[in-house]
N, CA, C and O atoms as a GROMACS GRO file, in nm:
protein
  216
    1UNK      N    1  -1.948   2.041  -1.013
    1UNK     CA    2  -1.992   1.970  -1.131
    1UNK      C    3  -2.141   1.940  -1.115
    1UNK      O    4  -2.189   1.886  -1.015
    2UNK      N    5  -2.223   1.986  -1.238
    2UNK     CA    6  -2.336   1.929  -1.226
    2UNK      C    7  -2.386   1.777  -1.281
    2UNK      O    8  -2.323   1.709  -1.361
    3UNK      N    9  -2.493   1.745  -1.229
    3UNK     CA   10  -2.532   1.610  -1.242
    3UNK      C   11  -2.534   1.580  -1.448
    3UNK      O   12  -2.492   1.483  -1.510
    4UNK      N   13  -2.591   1.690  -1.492
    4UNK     CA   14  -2.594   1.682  -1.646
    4UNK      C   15  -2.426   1.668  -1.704
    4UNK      O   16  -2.404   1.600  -1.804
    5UNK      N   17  -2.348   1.716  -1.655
    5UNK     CA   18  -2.189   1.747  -1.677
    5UNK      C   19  -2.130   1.564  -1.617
    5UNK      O   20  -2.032   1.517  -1.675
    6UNK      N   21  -2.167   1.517  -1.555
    6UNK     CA   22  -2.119   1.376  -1.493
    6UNK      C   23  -2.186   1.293  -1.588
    6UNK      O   24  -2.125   1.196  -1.636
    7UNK      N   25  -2.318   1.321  -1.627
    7UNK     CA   26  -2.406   1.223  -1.714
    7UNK      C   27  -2.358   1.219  -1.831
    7UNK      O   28  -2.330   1.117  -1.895
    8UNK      N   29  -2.339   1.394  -1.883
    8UNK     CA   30  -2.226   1.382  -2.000
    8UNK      C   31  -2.119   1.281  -2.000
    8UNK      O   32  -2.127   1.174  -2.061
    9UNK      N   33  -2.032   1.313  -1.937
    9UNK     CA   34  -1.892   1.244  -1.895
    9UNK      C   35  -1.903   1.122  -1.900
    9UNK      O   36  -1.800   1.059  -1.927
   10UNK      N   37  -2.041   1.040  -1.874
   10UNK     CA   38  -2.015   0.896  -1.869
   10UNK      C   39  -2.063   0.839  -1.995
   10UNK      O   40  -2.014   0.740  -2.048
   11UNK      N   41  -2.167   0.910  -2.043
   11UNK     CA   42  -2.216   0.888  -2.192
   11UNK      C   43  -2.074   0.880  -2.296
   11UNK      O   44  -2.076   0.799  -2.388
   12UNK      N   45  -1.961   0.961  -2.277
   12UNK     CA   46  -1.892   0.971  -2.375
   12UNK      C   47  -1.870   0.848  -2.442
   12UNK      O   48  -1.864   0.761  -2.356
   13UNK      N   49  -1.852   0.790  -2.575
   13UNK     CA   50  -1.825   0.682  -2.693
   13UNK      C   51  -1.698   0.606  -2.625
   13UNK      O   52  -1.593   0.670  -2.617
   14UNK      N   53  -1.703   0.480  -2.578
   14UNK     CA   54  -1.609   0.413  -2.566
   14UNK      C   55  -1.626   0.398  -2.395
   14UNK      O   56  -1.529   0.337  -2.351
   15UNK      N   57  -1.732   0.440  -2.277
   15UNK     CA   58  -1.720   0.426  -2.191
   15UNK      C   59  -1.767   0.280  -2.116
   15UNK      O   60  -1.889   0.266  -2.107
   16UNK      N   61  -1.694   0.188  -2.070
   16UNK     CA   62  -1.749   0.078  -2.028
   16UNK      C   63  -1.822   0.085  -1.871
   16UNK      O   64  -1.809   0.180  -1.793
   17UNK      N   65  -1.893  -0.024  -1.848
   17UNK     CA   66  -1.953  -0.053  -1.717
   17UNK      C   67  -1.854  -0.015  -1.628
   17UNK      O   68  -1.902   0.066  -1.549
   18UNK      N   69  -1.752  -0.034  -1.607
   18UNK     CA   70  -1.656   0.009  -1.507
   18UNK      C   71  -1.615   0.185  -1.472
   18UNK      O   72  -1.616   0.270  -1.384
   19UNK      N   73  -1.577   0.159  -1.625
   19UNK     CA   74  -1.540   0.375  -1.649
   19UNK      C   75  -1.654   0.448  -1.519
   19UNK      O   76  -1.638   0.518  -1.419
   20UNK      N   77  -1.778   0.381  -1.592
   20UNK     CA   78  -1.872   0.487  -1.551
   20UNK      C   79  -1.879   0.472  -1.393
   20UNK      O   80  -1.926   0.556  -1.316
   21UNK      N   81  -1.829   0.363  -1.363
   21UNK     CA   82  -1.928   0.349  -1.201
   21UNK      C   83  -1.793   0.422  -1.151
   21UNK      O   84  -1.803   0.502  -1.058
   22UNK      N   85  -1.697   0.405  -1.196
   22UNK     CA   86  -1.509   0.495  -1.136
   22UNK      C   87  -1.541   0.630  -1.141
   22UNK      O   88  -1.501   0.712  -1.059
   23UNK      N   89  -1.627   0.658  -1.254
   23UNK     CA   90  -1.684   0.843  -1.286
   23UNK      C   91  -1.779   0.888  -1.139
   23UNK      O   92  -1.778   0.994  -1.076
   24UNK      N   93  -1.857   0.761  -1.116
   24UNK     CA   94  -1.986   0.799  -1.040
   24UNK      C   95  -1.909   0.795  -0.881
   24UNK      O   96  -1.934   0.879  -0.795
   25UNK      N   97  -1.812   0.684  -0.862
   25UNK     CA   98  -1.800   0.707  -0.697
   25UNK      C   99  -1.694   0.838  -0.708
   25UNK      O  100  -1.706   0.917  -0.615
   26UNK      N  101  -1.593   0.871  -0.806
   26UNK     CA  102  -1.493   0.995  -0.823
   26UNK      C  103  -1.592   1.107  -0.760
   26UNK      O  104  -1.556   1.175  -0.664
   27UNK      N  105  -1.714   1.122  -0.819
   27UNK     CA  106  -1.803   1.249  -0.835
   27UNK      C  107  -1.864   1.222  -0.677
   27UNK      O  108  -1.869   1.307  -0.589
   28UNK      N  109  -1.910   1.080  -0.665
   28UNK     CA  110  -1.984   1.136  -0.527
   28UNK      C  111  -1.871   1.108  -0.407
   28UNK      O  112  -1.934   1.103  -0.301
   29UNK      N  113  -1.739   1.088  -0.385
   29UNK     CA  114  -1.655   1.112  -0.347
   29UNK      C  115  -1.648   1.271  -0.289
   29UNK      O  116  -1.691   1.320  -0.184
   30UNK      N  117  -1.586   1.318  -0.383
   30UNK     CA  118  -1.531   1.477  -0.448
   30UNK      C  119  -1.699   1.532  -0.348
   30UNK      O  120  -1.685   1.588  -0.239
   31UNK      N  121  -1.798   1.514  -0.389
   31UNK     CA  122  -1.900   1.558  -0.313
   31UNK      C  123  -1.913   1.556  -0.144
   31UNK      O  124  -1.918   1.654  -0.070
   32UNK      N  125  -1.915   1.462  -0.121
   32UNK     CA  126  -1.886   1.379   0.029
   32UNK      C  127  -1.789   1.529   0.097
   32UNK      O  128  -1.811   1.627   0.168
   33UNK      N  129  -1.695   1.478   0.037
   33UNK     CA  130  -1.563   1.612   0.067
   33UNK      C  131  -1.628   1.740   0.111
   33UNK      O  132  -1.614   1.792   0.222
   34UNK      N  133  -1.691   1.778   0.026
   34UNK     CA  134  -1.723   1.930   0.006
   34UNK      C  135  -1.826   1.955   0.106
   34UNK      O  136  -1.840   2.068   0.153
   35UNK      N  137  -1.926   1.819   0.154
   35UNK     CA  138  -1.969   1.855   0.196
   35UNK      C  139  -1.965   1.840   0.347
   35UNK      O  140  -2.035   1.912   0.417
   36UNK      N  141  -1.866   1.726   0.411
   36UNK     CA  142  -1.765   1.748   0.555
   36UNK      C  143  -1.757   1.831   0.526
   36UNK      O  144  -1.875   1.865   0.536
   37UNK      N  145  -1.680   1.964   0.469
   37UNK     CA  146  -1.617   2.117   0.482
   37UNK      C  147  -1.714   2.186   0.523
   37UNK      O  148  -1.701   2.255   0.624
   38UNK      N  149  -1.839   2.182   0.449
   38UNK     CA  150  -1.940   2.263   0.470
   38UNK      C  151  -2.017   2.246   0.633
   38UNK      O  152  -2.060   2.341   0.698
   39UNK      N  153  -2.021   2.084   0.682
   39UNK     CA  154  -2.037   2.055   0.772
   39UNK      C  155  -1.946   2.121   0.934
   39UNK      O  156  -1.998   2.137   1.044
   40UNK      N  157  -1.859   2.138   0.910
   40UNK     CA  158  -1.709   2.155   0.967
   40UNK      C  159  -1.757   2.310   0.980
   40UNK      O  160  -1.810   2.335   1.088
   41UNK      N  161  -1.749   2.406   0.899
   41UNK     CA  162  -1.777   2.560   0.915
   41UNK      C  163  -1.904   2.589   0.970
   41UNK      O  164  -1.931   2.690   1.034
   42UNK      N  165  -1.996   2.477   0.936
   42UNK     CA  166  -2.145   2.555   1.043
   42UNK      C  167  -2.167   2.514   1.184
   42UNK      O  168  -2.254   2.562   1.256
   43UNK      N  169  -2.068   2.406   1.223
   43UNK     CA  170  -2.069   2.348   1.357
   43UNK      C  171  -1.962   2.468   1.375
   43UNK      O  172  -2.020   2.548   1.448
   44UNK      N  173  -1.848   2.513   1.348
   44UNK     CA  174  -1.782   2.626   1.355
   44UNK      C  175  -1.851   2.771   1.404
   44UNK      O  176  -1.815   2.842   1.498
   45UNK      N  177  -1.971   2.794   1.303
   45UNK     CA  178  -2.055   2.939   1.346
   45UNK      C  179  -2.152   2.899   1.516
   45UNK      O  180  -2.168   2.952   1.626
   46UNK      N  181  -2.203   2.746   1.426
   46UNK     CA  182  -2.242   2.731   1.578
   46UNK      C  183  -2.228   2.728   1.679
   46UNK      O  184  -2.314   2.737   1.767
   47UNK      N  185  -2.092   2.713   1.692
   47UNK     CA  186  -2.031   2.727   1.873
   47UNK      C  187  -2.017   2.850   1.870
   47UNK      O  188  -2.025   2.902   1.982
   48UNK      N  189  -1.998   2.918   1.786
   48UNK     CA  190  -1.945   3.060   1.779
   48UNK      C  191  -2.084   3.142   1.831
   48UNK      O  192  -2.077   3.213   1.932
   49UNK      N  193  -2.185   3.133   1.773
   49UNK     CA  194  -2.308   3.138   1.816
   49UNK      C  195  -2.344   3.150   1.981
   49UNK      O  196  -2.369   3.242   2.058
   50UNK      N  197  -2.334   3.011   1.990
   50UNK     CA  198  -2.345   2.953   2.165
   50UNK      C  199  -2.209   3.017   2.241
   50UNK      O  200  -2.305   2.963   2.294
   51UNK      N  201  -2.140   3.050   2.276
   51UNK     CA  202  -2.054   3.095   2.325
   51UNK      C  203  -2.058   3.291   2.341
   51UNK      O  204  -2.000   3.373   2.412
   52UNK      N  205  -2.169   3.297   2.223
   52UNK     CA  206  -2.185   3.444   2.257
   52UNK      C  207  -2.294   3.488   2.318
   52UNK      O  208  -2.322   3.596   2.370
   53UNK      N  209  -2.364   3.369   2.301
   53UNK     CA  210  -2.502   3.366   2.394
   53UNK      C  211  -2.501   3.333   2.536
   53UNK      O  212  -2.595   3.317   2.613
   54UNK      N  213  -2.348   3.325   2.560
   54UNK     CA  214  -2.343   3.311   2.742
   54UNK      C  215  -2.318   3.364   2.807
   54UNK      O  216  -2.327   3.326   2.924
   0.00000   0.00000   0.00000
């Protein structure tokens, strides 16, 4: 999701102070996530790396 697509989402008619901040930690949540995974697979290449270098 992009940042314009979340900004959408919270703009929508009828969204209160709460909605939005539930939209904003959902999104940087969901982010967080994705990006442990991403974290997780390059410490992954990296040993993989070091281990072939010995």
């Amino acid at each position: 999701m992009t940042l314009g697509e979340i900004t959408k989402q919270m703009e929508e008619n009828g969204r209160t102070k709460e909605e939005k901040i539930r939209i904003l930690r959902k999104n940087r949540a969901q982010l967080l996530e994705e990006i442990h995974g991403k974290q997780q697979l390059l410490d992954q290449l990296d040993y993989m790396l070091y281990e072939m270098k010995k």
